[in-house]
NUDREN-603388 format. One line per 3 residues: their letters; for each residue x, y negated, z of N, C-alpha, C. Coordinates in steps of 0.1 Angstrom, whole numbers. Layout:
// residues N
a = X:Y:Z:X:Y:Z:X:Y:Z  ... .
//
This chain:
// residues 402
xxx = -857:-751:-919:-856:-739:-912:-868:-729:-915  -882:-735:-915:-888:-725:-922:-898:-724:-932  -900:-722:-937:-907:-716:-951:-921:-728:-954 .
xxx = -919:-733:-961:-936:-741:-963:-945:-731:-964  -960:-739:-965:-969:-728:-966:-972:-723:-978  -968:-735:-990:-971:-734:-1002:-961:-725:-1008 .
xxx = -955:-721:-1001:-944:-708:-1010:-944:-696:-1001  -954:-694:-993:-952:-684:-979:-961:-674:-989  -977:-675:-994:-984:-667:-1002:-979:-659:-1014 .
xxx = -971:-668:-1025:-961:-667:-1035:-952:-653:-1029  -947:-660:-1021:-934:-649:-1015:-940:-636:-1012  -952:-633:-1003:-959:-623:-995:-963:-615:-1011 .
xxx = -966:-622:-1019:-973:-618:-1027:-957:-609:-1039  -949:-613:-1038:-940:-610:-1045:-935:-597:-1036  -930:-598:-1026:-928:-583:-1021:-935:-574:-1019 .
xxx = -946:-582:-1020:-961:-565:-1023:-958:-559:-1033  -953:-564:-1045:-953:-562:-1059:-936:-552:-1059  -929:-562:-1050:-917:-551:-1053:-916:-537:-1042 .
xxx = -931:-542:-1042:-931:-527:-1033:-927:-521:-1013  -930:-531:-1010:-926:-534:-997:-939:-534:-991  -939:-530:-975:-951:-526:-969:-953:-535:-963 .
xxx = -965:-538:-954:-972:-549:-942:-960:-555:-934  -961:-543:-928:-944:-542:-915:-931:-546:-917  -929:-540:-935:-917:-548:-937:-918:-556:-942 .
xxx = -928:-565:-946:-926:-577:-948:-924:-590:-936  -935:-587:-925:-934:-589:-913:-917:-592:-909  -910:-583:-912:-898:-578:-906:-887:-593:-913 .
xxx = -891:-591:-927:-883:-599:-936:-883:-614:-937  -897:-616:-931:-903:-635:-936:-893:-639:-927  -891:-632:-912:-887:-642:-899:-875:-640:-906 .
xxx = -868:-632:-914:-851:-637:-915:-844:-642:-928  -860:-646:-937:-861:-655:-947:-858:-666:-945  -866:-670:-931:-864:-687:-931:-855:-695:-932 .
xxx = -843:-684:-927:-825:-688:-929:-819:-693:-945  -826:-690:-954:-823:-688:-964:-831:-693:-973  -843:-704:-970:-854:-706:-980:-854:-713:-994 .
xxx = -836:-717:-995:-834:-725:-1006:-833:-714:-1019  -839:-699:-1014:-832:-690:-1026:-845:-681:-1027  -857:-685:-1024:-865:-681:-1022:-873:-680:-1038 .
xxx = -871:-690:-1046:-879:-688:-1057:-870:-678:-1069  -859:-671:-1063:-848:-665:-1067:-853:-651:-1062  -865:-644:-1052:-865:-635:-1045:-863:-621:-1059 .
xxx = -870:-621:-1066:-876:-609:-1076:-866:-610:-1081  -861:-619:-1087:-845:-617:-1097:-836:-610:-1091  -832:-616:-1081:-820:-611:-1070:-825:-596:-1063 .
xxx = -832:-592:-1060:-840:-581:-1055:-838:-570:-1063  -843:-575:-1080:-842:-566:-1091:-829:-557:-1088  -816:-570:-1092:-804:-569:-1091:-799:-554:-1083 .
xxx = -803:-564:-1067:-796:-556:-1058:-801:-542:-1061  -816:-536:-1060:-821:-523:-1059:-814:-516:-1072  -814:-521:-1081:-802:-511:-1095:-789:-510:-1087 .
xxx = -781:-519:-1081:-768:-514:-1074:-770:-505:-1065  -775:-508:-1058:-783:-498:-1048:-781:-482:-1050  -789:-485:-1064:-798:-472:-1066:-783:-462:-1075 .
xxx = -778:-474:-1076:-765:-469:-1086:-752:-462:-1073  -757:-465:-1059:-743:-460:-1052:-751:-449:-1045  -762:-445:-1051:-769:-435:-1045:-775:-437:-1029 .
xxx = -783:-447:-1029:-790:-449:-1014:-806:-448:-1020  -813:-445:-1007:-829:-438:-1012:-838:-452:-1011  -849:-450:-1018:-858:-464:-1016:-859:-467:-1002 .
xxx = -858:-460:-989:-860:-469:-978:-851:-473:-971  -837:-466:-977:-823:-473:-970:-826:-489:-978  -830:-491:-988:-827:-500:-1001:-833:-510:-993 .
xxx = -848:-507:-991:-856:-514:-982:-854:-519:-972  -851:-509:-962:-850:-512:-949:-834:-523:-947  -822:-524:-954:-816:-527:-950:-821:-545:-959 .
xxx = -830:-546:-965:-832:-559:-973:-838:-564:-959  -847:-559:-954:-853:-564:-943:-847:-566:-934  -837:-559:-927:-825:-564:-922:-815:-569:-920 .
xxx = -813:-573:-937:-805:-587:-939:-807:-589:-951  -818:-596:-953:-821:-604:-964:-812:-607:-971  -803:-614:-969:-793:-616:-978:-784:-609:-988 .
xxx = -788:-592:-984:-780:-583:-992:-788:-587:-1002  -800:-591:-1007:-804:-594:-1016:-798:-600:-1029  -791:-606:-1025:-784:-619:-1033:-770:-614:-1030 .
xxx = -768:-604:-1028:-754:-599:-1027:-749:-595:-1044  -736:-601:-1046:-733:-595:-1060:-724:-586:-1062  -724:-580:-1055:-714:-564:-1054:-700:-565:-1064 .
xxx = -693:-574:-1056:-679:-578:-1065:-676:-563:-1064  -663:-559:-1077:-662:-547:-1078:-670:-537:-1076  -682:-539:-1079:-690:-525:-1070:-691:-522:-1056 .
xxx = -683:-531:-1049:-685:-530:-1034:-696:-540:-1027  -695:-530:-1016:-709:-538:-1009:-704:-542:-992  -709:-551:-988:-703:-557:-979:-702:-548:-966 .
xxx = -694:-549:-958:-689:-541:-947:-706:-539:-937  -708:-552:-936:-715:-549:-923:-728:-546:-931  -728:-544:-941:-744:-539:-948:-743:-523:-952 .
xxx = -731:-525:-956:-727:-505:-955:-727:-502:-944  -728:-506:-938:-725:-501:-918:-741:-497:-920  -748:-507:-917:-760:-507:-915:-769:-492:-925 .
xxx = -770:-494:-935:-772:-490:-944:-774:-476:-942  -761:-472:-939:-754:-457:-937:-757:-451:-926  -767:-461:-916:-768:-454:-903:-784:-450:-906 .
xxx = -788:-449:-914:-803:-453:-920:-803:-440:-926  -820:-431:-921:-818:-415:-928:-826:-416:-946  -819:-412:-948:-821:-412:-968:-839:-408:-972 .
xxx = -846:-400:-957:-858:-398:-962:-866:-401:-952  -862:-415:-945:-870:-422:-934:-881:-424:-946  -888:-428:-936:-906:-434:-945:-912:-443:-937 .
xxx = -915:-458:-946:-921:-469:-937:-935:-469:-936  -933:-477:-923:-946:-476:-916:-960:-481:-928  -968:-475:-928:-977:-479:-944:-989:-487:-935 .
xxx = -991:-496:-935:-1003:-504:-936:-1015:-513:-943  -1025:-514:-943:-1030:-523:-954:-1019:-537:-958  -1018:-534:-967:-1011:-548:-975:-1022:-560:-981 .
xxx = -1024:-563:-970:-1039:-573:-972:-1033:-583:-958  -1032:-598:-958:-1029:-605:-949:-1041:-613:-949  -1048:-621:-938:-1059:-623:-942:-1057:-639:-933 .
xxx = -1050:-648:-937:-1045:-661:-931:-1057:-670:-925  -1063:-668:-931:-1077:-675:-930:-1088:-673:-921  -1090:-662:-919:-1092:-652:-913:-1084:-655:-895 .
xxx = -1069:-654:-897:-1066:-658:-884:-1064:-670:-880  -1067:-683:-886:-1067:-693:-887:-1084:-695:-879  -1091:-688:-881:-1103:-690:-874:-1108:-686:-865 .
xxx = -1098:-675:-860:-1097:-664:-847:-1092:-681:-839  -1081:-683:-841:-1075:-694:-834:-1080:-709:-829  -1086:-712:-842:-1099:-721:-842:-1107:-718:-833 .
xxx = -1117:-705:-832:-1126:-703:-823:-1122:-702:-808  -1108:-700:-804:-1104:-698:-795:-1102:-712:-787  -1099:-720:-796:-1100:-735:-788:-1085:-740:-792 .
xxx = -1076:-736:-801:-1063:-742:-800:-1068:-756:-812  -1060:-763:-808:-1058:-775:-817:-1052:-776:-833  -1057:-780:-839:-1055:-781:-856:-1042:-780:-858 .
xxx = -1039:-794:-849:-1022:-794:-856:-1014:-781:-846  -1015:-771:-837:-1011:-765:-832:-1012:-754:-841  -1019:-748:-844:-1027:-736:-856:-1015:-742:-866 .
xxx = -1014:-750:-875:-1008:-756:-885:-988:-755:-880  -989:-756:-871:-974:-752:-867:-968:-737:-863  -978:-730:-863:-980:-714:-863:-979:-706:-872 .
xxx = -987:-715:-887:-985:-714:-897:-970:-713:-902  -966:-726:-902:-955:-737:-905:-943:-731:-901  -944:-717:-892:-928:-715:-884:-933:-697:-893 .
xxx = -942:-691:-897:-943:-682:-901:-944:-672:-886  -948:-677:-878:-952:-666:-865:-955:-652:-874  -954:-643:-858:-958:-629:-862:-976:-628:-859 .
xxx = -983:-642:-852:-994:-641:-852:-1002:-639:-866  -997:-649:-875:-1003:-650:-892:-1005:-638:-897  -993:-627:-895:-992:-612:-900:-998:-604:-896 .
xxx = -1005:-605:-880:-1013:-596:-880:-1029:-592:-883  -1035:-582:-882:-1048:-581:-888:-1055:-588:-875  -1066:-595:-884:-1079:-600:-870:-1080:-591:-856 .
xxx = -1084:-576:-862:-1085:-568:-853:-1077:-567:-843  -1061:-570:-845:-1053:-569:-834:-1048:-579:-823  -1054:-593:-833:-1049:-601:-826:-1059:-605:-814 .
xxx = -1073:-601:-819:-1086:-597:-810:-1085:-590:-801  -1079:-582:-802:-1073:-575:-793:-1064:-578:-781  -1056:-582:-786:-1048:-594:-775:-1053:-604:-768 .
xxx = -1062:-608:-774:-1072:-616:-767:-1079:-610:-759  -1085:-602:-758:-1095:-595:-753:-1084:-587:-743  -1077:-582:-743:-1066:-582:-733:-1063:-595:-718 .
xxx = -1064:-603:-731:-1056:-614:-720:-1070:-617:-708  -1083:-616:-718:-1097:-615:-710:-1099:-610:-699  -1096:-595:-696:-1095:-585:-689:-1087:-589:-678 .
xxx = -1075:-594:-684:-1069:-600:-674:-1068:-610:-664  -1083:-614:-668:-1087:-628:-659:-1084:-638:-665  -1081:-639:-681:-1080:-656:-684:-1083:-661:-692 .
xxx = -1091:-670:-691:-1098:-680:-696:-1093:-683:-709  -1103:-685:-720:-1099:-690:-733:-1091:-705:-735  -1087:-714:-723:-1085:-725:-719:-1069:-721:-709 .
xxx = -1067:-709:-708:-1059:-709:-703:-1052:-697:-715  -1054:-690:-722:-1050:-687:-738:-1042:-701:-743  -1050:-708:-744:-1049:-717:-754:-1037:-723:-750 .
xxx = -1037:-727:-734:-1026:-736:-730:-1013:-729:-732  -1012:-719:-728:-1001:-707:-727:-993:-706:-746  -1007:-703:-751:-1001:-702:-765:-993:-717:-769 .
xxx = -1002:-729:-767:-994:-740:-771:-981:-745:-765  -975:-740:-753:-964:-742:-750:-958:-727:-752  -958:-715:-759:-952:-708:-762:-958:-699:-775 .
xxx = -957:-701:-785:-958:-695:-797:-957:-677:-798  -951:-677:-791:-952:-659:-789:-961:-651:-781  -968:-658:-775:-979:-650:-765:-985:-642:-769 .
xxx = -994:-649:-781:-1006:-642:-786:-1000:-631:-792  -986:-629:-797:-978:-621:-808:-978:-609:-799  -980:-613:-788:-976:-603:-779:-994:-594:-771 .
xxx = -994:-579:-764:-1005:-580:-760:-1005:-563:-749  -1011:-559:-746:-1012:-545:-739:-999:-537:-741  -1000:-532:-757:-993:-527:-759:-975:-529:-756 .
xxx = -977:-544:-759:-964:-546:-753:-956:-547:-739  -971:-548:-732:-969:-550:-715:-972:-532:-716  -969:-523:-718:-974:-511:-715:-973:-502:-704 .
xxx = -955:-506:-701:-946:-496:-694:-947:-501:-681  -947:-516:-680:-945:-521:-669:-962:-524:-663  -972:-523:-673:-983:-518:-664:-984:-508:-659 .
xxx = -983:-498:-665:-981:-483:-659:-978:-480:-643  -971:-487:-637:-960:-490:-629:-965:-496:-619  -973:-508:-624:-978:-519:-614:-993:-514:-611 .
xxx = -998:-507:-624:-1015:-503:-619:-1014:-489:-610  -1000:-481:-609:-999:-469:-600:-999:-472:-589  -992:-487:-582:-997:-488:-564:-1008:-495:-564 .
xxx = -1019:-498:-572:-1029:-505:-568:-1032:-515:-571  -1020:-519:-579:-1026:-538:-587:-1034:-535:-597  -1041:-544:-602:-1049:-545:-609:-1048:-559:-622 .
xxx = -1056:-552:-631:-1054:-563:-643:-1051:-580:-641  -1060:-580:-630:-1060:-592:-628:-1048:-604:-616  -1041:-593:-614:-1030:-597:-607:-1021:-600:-615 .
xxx = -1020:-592:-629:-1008:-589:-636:-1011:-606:-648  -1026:-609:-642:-1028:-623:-652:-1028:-635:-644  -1027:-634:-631:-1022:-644:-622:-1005:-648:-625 .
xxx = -1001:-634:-628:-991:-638:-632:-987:-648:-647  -995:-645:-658:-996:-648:-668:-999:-662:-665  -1009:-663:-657:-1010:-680:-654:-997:-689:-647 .
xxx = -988:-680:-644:-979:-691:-637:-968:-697:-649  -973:-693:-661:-966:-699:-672:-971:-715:-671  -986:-714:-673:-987:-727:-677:-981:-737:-661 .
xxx = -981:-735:-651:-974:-741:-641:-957:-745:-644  -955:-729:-645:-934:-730:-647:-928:-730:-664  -938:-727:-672:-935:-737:-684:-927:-723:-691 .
xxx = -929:-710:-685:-918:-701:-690:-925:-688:-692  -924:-683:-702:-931:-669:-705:-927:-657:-698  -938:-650:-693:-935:-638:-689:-927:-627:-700 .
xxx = -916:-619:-694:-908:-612:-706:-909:-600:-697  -910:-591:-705:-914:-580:-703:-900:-570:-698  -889:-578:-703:-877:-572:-696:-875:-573:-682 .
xxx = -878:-588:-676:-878:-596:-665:-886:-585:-656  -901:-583:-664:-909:-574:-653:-902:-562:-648  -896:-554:-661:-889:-541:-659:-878:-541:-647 .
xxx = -870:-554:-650:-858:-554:-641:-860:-556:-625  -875:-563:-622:-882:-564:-608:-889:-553:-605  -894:-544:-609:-896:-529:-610:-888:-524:-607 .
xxx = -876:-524:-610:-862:-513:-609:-856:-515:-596  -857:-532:-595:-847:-534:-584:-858:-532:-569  -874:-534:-569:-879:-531:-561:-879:-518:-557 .
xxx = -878:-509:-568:-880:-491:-564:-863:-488:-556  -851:-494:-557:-841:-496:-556:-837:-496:-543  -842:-513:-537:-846:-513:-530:-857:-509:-515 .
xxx = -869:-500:-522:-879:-494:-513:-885:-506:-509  -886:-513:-519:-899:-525:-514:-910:-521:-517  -925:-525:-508:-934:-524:-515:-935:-533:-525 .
xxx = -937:-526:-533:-944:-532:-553:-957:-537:-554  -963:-529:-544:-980:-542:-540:-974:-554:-534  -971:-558:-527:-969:-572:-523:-959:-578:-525 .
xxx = -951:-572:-528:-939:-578:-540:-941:-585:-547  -951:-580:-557:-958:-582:-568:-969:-594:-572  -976:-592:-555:-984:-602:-550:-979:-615:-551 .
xxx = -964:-612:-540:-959:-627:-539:-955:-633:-550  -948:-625:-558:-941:-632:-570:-950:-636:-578  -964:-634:-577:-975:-639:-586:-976:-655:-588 .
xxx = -975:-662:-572:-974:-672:-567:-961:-683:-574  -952:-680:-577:-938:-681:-581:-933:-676:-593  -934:-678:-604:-926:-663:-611:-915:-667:-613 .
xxx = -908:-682:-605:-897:-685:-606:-886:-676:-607  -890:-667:-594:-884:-658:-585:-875:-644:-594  -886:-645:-604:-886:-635:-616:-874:-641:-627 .
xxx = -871:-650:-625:-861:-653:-634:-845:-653:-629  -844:-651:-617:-829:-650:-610:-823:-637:-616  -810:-639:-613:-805:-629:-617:-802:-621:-611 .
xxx = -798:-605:-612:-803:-595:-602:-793:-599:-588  -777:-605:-592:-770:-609:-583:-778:-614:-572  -786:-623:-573:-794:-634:-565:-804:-626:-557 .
xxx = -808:-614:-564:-820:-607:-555:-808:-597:-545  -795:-593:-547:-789:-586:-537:-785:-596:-527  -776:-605:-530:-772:-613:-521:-786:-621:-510 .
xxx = -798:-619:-518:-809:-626:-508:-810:-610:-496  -810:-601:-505:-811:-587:-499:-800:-586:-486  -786:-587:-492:-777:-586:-484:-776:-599:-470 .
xxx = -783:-605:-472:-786:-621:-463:-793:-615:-449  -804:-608:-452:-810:-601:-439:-801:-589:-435  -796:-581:-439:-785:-576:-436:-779:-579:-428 .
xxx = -769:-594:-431:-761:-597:-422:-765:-601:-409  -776:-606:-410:-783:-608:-399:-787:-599:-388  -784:-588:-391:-784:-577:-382:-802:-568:-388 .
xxx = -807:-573:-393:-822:-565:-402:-816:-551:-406  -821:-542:-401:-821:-527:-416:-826:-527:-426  -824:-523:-436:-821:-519:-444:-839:-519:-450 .
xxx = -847:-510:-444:-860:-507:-442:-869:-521:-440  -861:-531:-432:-868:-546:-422:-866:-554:-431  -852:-551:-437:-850:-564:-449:-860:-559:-460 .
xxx = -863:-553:-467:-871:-543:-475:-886:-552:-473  -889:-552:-461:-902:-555:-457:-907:-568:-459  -895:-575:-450:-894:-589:-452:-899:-595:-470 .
xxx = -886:-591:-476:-887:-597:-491:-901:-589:-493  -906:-580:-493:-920:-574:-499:-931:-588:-494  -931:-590:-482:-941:-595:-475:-937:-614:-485 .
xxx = -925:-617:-484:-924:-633:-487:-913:-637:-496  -913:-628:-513:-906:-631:-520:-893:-638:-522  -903:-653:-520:-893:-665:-523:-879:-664:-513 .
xxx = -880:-656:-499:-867:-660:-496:-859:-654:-503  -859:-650:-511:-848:-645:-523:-837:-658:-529  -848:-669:-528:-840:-682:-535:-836:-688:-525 .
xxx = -836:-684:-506:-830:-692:-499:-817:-689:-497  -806:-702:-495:-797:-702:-491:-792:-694:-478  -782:-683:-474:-777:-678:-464:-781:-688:-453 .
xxx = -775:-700:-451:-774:-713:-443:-791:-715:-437  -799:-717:-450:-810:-720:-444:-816:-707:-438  -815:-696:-442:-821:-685:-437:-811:-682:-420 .
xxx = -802:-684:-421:-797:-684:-401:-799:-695:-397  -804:-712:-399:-807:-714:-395:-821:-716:-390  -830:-707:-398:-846:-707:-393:-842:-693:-382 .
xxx = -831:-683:-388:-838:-671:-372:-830:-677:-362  -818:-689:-361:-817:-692:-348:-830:-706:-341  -840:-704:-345:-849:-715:-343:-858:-709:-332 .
xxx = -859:-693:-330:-865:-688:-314:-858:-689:-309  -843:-684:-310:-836:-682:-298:-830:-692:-292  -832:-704:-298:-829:-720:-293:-839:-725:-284 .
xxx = -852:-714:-283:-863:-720:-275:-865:-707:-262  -852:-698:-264:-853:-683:-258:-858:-674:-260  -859:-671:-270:-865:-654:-275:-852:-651:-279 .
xxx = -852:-637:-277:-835:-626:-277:-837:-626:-294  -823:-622:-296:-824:-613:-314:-831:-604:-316  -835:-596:-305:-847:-590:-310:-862:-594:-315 .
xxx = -866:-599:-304:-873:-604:-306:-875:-616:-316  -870:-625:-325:-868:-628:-331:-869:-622:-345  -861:-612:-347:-862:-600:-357:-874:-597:-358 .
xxx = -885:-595:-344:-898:-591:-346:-905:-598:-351  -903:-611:-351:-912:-624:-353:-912:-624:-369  -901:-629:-370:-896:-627:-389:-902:-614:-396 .
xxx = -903:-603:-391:-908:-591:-402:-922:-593:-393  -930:-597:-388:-943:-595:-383:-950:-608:-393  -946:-618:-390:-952:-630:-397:-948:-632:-412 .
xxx = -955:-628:-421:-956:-632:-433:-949:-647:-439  -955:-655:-431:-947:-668:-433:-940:-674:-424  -932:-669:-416:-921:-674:-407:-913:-682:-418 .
xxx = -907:-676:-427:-894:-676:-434:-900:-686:-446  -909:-685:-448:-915:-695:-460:-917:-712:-454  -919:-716:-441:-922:-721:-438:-910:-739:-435 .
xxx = -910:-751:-434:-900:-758:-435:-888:-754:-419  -874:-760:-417:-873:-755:-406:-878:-770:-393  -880:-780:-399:-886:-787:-393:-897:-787:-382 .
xxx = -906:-777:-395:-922:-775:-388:-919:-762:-375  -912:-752:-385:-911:-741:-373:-905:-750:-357  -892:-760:-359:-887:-763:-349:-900:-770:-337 .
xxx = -908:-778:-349:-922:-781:-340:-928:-772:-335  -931:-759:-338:-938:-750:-331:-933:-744:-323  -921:-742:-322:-913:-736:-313:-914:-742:-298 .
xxx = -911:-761:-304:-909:-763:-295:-924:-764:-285  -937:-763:-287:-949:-761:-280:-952:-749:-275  -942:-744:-283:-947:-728:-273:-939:-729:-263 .
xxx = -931:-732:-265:-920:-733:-249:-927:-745:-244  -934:-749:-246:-936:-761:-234:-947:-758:-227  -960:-752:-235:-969:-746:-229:-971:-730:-226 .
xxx = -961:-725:-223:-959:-715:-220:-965:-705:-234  -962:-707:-240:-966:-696:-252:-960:-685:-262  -943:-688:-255:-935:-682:-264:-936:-662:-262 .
xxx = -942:-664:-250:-944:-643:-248:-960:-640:-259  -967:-652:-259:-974:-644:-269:-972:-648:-283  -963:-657:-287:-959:-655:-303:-952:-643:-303 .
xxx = -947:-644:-295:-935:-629:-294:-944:-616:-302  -955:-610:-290:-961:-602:-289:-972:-603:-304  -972:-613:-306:-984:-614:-318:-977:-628:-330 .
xxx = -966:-628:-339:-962:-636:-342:-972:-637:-357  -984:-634:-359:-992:-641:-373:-993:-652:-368  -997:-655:-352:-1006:-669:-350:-996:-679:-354 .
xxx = -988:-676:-359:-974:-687:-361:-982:-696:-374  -988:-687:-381:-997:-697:-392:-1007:-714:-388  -1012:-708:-374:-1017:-721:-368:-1008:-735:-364 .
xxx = -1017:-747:-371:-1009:-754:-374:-1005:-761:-353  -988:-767:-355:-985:-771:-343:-993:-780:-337  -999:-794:-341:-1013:-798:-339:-1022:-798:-329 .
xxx = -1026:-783:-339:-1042:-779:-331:-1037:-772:-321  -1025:-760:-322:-1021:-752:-306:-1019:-766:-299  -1011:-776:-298:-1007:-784:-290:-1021:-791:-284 .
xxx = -1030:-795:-294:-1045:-803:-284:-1049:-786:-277  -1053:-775:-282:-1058:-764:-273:-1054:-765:-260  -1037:-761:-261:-1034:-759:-250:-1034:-772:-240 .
xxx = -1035:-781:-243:-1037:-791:-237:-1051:-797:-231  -1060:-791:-238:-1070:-790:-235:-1077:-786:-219  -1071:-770:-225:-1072:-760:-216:-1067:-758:-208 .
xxx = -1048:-762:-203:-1043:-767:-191:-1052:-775:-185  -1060:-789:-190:-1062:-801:-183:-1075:-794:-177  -1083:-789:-184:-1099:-787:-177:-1105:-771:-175 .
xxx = -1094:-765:-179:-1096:-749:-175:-1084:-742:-175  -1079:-750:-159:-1065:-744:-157:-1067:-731:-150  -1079:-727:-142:-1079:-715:-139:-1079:-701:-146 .
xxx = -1079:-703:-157:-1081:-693:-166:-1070:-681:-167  -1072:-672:-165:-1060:-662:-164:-1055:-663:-180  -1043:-656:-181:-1031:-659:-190:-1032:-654:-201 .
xxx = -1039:-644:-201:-1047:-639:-216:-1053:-643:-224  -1064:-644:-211:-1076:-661:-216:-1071:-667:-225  -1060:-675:-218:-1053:-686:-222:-1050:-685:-234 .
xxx = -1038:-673:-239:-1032:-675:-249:-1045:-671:-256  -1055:-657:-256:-1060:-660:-269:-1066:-669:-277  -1073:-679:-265:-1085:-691:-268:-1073:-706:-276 .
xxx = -1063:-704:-275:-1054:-714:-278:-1054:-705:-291  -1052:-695:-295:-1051:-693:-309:-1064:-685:-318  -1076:-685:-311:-1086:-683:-319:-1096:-688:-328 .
xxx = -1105:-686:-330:-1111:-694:-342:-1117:-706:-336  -1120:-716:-347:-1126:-726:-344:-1140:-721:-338  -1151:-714:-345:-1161:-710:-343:-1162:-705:-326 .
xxx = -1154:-697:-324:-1155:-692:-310:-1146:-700:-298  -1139:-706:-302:-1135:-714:-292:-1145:-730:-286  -1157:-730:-299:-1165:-739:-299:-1175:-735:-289 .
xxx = -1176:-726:-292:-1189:-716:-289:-1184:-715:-273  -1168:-710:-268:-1169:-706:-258:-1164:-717:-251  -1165:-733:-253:-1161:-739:-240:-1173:-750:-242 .
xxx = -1177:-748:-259:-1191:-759:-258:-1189:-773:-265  -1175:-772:-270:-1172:-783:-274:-1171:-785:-288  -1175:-791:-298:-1174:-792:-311:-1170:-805:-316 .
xxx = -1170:-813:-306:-1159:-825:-303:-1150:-828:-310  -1141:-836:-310:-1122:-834:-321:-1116:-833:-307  -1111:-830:-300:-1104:-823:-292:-1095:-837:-290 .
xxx = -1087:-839:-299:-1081:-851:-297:-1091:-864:-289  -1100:-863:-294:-1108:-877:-287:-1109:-873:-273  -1112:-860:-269:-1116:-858:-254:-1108:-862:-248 .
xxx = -1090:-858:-255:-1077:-856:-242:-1077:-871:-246  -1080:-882:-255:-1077:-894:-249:-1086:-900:-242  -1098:-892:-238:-1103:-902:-227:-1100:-899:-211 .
xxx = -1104:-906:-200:-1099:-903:-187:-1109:-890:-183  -1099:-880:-176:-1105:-869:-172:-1113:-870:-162  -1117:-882:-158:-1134:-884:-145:-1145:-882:-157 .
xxx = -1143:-880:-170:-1154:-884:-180:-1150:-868:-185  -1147:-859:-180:-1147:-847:-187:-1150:-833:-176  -1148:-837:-168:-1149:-829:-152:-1160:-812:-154 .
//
């Protein structure tokens, strides 16, 4: 399937000669590989074709451009003077006084063989980069430096280059320029380079390259939708799973709060604030917002809890049912209501608090109460004196705590 190395120079060197630029040669190797048994055939067959060519009256860059486009018209033998359907197609759509992109015709393999080396990738990894004819080998030092130094910017590590590159061959091929449009986009609400390489790192986790269409299409459907694109963006940094559904999957998660009675605006918010429920099931998602009102908070209120708490909806329905069930036991369900972040604290520590502070400071008025059950460690230490594990106190007899 592709090209040895020992005929890759030969070849590069052969279409310099018949007159072919940097770019199109680039263009030509990747759709060489299909064909490598006719390769020491290139110049003969080439010759051929460009006299037919030149004989049905097409200009040197139609000649050109459609060789690079399918190589194989090369070796075409123009029965009757005719030329094959889908190459005249092509051919003829091509303007007679286009002009190719001209660049130095100097490849410097060696040269990027040591860009790569210095970067930290492995011999035999370098040697298979080689070996498949990547678009990395083709480019000049300077650009591929570039990409690197890109990926720098973007917060990653020459160790996390490296990893990325060896489970995906096209990374390094890729750089700024290619991510261009869809930075544009993400750096206008406030993200920053280094968000957009958080993202870049969840390759080496999910094993799957960021595509630059994928970005476009979560762009489109967020502006679509009126999500915010800062924390959108945020969440899915965490995940880029999320980024590979299909757009079906993001309406129907969309359409999920919906039915639940959310606007339009609340569902919007929701997915901005916690991505992933995009990949939950309808089922699991009504069964976590009937998990207040089983402990008595109204649909409203419920509604409030879910768009207030960031991680209501991320959370297992098990755990939430554990916390639910403590707020209703120690009277706490009017202030998750009222303040539903503290939902983040684990059920646990509210459950020793409140237990705490029922047993030995039941006088405390109800504000008291609820804040000191969900404030910091530091000030709840501070303010009852205790730095204790809370658990050891409540298991000893309360004559020893008075």
């Amino acid at each position: 399937m592709y090209i040895p190395n020992e005929q890759l120079n030969p070849l590069v060197e052969t279409l310099y000669n018949l007159g072919f630029t940097n770019a199109q040669i680039r263009k030509m190797i990747v759709r060489l590989k299909k064909i490598r048994d006719r390769l020491n055939k290139v110049e003969e067959s080439y010759n051929y074709y460009h006299d037919q060519m030149v004989k049905k009256g097409y200009s040197e860059y139609q000649i050109k451009e459609l060789a690079c486009r399918y190589p194989r018209a090369m070796f075409h033998r123009f029965c009757h003077g005719k030329l094959k359907s889908e190459f005249e197609e092509y051919v003829n759509s091509l303007p007679r006084d286009g002009v190719s992109v001209q660049e130095n015709n100097e490849f410097d393999f060696d040269g990027i063989r040591e860009i790569l080396t210095d970067l930290g990738l492995k011999e035999k990894r370098i040697d298979y980069i080689f070996s498949i004819n990547s678009e990395i080998i083709f480019m000049s030092k300077e650009a591929l430096e570039e990409n690197i130094k890109f990926y720098h910017r973007c917060g990653l590590t020459d160790a996390d280059i490296t990893n990325i590159e060896t489970m995906h061959v096209m990374f390094l091929e890729r750089g700024e320029d290619y991510y261009k449009d869809v930075l544009k986009e993400l750096l206008s609400v406030g993200l920053i380079l280094e968000d957009f390489g958080k993202l870049q790192k969840c390759t080496i986790r999910e094993r799957r390259l960021v595509d630059v269409k994928e970005l476009d299409r979560i762009i489109k459907w967020a502006a679509k939708n009126k999500l915010d694109l800062f924390k959108f963006f945020k969440g899915i940094t965490k995940s880029f799973t999320i980024a590979h559904l299909p757009e079906e999957d993001f309406d129907k998660g969309f359409q999920n709060l919906l039915d639940l009675g959310f606007a339009k605006e609340e569902a919007a918010t929701i997915i901005s604030n916690s991505p992933s429920i995009l990949t939950m099931s309808s089922k699991n998602l009504f069964d976590k917002f009937m998990i207040p009102i089983k402990y008595g908070c109204s649909v409203e209120e419920t509604k409030k809890i879910i768009i207030e708490s960031k991680i209501y909806l991320t959370l297992g329905k098990e755990n939430l049912d554990g916390k639910f069930k403590i707020y209703e036991k120690y009277n706490l369900l009017e202030y998750i209501v009222r303040k539903p972040k503290n939902i983040i604290q684990s059920a646990d520590l509210t459950s020793d608090r409140a237990e705490y502070l029922l047993r030995y400071y039941s006088s405390l008025k109800e504000e008291i109460y609820f804040n000191m059950v969900f404030t910091s460690k530091a000030v709840f230490e501070k303010r009852f004196n205790k730095s204790t594990n809370i658990k050891y106190i409540l298991s000893l007899p309360k004559k020893e705590n008075g």
